[in-house]
N, C-alpha and C positions, 0 to 999 in steps of 0.2 A: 404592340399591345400585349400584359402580362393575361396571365389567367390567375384566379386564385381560387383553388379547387377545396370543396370542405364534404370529408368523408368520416362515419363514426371511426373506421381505423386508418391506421398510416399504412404508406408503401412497407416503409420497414419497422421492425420494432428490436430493441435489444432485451436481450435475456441476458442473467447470471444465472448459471449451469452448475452445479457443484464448482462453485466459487470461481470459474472461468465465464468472462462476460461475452459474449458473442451474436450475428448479427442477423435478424432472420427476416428474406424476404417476405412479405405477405402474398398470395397466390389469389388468382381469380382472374374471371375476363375483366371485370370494370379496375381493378386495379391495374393489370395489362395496358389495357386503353388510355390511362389515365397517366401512367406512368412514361409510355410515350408523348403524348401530349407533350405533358410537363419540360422534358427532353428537349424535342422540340420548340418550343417556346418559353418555358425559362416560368419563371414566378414562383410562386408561396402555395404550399398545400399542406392545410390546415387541419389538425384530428386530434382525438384521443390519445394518448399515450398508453398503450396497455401494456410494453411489457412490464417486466419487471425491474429494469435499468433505464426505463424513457426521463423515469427525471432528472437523470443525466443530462439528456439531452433534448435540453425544452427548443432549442431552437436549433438549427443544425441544419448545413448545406450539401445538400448530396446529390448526385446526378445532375450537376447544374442547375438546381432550381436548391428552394429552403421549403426545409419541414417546420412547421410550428405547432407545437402539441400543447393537449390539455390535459393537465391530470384529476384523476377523479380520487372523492373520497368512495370509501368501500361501500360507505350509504347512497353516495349518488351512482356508483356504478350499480346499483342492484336495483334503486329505482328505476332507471335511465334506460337500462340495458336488460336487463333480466325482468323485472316487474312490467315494464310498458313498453319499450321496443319489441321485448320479444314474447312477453306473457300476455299485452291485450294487442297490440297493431297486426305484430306478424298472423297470430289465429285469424283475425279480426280480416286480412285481406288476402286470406289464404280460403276463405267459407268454414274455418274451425269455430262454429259458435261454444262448440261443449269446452274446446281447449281456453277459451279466453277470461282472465282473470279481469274484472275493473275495478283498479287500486285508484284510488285518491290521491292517495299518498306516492306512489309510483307517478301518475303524471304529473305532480308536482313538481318530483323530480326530474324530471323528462322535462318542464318546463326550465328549469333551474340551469341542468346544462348545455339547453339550448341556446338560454343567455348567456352562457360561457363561450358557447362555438362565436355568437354573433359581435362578442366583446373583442375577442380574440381579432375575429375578421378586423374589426376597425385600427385594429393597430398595425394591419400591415392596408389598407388600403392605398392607392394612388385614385389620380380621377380617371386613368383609362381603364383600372383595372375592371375586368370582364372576371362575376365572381360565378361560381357554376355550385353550385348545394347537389348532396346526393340524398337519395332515399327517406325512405318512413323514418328513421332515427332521427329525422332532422328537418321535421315540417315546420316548424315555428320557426327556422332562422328567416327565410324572408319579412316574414310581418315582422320581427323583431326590427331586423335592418331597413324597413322602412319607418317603422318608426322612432328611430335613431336618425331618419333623415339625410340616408344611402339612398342616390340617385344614380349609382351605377345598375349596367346592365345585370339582372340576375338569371341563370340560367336553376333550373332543376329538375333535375333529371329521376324519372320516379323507375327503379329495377323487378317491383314487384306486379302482380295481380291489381288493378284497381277495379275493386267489386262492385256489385251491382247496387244502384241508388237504396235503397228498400233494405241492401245488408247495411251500408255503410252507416246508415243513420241510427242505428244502433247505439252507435260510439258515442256515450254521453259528452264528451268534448269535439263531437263529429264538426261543426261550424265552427270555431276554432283556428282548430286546424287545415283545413279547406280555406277558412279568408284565409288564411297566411299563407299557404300555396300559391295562391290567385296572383300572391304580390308581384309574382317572378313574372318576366317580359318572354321568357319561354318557358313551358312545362314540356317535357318530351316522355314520349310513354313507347315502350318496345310494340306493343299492339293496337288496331284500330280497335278494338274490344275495349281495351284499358281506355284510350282517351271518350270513347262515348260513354262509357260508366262512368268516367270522370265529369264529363259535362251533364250527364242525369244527376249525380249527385249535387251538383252546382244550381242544377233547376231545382229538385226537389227541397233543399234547404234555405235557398235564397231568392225563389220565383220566379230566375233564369238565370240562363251563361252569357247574357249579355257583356259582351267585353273580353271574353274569354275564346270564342272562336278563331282567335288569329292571332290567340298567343300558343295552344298547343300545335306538338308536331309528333310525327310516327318513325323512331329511328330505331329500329332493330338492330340491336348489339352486335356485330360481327367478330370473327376472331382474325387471328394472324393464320391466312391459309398457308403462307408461304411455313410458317413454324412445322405446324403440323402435316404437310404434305411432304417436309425433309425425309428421304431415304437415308438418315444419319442413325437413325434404330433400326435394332437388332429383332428379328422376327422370333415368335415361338419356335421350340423344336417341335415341328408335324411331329414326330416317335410318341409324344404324351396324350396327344389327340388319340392316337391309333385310328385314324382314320374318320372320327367322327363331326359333327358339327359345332364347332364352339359358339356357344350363345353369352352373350358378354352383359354387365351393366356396373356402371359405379355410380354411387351417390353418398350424400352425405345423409348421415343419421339424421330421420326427422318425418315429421307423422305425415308431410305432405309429396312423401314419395311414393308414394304407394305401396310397401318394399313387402308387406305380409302378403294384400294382393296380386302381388307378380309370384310370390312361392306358390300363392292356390293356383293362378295360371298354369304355373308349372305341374304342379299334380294334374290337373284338367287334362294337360297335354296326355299325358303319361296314361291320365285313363281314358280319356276319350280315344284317344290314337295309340292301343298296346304295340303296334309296329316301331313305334316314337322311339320308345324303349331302348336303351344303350345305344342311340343314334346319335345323342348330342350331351355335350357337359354342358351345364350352363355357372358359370365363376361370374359371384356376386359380391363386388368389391362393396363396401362399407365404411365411411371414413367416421370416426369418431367424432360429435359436435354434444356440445351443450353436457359435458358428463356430470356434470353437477348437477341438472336439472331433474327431478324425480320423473317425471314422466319421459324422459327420453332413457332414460333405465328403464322404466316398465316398457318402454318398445321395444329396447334391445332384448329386453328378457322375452318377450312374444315372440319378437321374428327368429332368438334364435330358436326355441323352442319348437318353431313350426318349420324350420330347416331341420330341424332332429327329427321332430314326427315323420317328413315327408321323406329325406334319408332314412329314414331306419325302416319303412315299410318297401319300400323299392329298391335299397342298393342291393349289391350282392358283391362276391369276391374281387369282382372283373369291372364293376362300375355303381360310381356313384354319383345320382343327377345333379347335384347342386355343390358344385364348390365355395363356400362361405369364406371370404380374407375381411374380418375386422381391425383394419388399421388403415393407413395412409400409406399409398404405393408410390414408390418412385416417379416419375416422368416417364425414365426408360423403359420401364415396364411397364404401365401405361398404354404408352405408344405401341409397345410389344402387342399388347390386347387388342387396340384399335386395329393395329395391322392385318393381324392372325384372325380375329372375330368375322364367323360366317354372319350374324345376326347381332347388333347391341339391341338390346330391349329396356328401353327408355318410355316408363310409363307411370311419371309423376300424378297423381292426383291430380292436383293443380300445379302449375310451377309459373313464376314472373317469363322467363325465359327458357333457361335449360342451353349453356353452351358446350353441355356433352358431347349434344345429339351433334351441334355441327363439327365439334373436333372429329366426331368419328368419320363423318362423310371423308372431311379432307384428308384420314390418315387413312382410309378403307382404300383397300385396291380389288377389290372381291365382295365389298360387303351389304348386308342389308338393311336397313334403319325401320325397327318396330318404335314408334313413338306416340304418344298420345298426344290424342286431340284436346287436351286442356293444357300441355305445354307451349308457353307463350310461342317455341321456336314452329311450333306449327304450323304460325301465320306464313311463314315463307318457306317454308319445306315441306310441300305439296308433293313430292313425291315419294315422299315416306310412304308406308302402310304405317296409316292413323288409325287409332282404337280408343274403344272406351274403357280405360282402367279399371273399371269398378265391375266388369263383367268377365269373369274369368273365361267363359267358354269361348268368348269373342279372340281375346288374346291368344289362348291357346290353339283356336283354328287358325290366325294369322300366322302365328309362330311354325305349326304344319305348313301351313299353303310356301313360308317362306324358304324350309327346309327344304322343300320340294320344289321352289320355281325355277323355271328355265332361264340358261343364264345368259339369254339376248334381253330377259325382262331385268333381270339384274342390275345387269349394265346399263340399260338403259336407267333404270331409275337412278343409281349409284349417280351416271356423269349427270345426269340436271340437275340432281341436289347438289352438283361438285362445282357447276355452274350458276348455280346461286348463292351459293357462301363465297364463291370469289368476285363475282360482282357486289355482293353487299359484305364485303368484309369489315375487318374494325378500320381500317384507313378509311373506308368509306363512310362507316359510322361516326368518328373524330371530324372527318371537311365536311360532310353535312350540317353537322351543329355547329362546327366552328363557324362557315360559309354564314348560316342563317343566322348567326349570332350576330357576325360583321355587318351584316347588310342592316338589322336593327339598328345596331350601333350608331352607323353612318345616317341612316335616316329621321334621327334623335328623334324616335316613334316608338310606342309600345302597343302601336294598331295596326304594322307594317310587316303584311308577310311576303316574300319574293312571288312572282309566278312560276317561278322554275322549282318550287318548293311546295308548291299546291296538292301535291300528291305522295309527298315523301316516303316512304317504305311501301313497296306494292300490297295490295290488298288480297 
């Protein structure tokens, strides 16, 4: 049986670099996951073409399976992508009502080349093939494909936040795109949160979920424990520390990290706890995203601003609390931080998931996981100390209580988080939906859910 996987990006993309063309993998867990799959089992995985050399390469066989790309005009990438993917969906299922733009004109385009993904798809289909859809960029390919008269299995797998009935209806094309989700024989959602919001929105737009109970399922993303628990990296040198606690975080640039919020934390600490004081660095990595976007400039310009502020009232000769890296960090060093890190402080807003929080678990041999209780990965990482973001005092006395806990609490919390990322890891994630994909399959039903599947990701 092939899969035929459809993501807005590809595994890879090429570039031309001052006139040398070269090959860049794309990063991420669901890429990861997806990449294996593919490996694995072989078939067509179907995207965008973004570099800037993809039209070279519209079709192209790599890793044992074929990439089939779409290329956009500049108009439809800015409707598709930048006006409605990211300017009304992502606010829109993140609780950003102020952040969200509704363009006309933008989900038309969003329409446009979703009939592109779903044209695309039919030119590589077979009848077994098992097709799998990813994310908000690409809610209309089911309904498309059904009504094109695609009777294969659909799989779609939703990676972000699905918010609460009452927001979601908002979205002047809210019904829409909800039937066209519906169409798929699976919807899979990282949280049981996600899938009841998804089924409240189902009732309140359509007068129920009739039909829909026993096509979702609860499959929290996993990672490769075995990658990141590798002793193949290089630790910090303790000499830079000089003894103190390193408190770690990385994120990507973007309003739903909370990144201003965790710098007030950090002041809180510092006054609420003046002992705090030269106890600990805290190195806040920042990867660049969206640089073209005006508002993600005016964040950058905030956060660094109040990294200056909160630096320049507290450093002194001997120390200073917040180390800022604005760029994209290695793997190696990375790792190096996961390893070395007394504390990551992981405290998105909201976040779909967050597979930071569990690379840190399984690279930590010492460490403590600060994570918020609104990142998706919180469903199953109950022994974190969970906080509420938007309360600085709260973080900053966890942040205390952490630097100071005894280290049989440590440890103990550290190995059960370390024993639930390796029980639900991403191999676990991939035969879960493969498994309940097959079983569908076989039972030519799209009201057919396993019993061994009745309770899918612990609650």
């Amino acid at each position: 049986m092939k899969y035929l996987v459809v993501t807005s990006r590809a595994p890879v993309s090429h570039e031309i670099v001052s006139g040398r063309e070269s090959l860049k993998k794309n990063v991420g867990g669901v890429v990861t996951a997806l990449r294996r799959l593919m490996m694995q089992e072989g078939g067509t995985w179907v995207s965008w073409g973004d570099g800037n050399a993809d039209n070279r390469y519209l079709e192209e066989e790599y890793e044992g399976y074929h990439i089939s790309r779409i290329m956009l005009e500049q108009r439809e990438k800015k409707g598709f992508y930048d006006d409605y993917s990211n300017g009304t969906l992502w606010p829109l299922f993140h609780y950003f009502r102020d952040q969200m733009k509704l363009s006309p004109n933008g989900y038309k385009k969003y329409e446009d080349v979703n009939r592109k993904f779903a044209e695309k798809i039919m030119e590589h289909l077979t009848k077994d093939t098992i097709i799998w859809v990813h994310d908000y960029q690409l809610m209309l390919v089911p309904g498309m494909l059904r009504e094109k008269g695609v009777r294969n299995l659909i799989i779609f797998t939703w990676h972000i936040p699905w918010v609460a009935s009452e927001f979601y209806s908002i979205l002047p094309e809210a019904k829409i795109l909800l039937s066209s989700v519906t169409k798929a024989d699976m919807i899979t959602f990282h949280t049981h949160l996600y899938e009841r919001n998804f089924h409240e929105s189902a009732k309140m737009l359509f007068g129920s979920d009739e039909g829909l109970k026993d096509k979702t399922f609860v499959f929290s993303l996993g990672i490769d424990v075995k990658y990141y628990s590798s002793n193949n990296f290089a630790g910090l040198p303790s000499k830079a520390l000089k003894g103190r606690k390193l408190i770690f975080s990385v994120d990507r640039l973007d309003y739903t990290k909370g990144l201003i919020s965790r710098v007030m934390a950090i002041e809180t600490l510092i006054k609420k706890f003046p002992k705090s004081r030269e106890k600990f660095i805290y190195v806040m990595v920042v990867t660049p995203s969206r640089t073209s976007v005006t508002q993600y400039e005016e964040l950058k310009r905030e956060l660094e601003m109040t990294i200056g502020r909160v630096n320049g009232l507290y450093s002194d000769l001997s120390w200073q609390p917040i180390v800022y890296i604005y760029r994209k960090v290695s793997d190696t060093l990375l790792m190096s931080y996961y390893r070395k890190a007394d504390i990551a402080l992981i405290t998105p807003l909201i976040d779909g998931l967050n597979l930071v929080s569990k690379e840190f678990v399984a690279a930590s041999q010492n460490g403590i996981l600060i994570l918020s209780e609104f990142a998706g990965a919180a469903f199953n990482l109950k022994d974190a100390i969970l906080v509420n973001p938007n309360d600085p005092d709260e973080v900053a006395q966890k942040i205390h209580e952490a630097m100071f806990m005894e280290p049989n609490e440590i440890t103990r919390r550290l190995w059960a988080l370390k024993r639930t990322i390796q029980k639900y890891d991403l191999e676990w994630w991939l035969n879960s939906i493969k498994n309940e994909a097959i079983r569908i399959h076989e039972h030519g039903g799209r009201d057919f859910r396993s019993k061994e599947s009745a309770h899918n990701s612990p609650e």
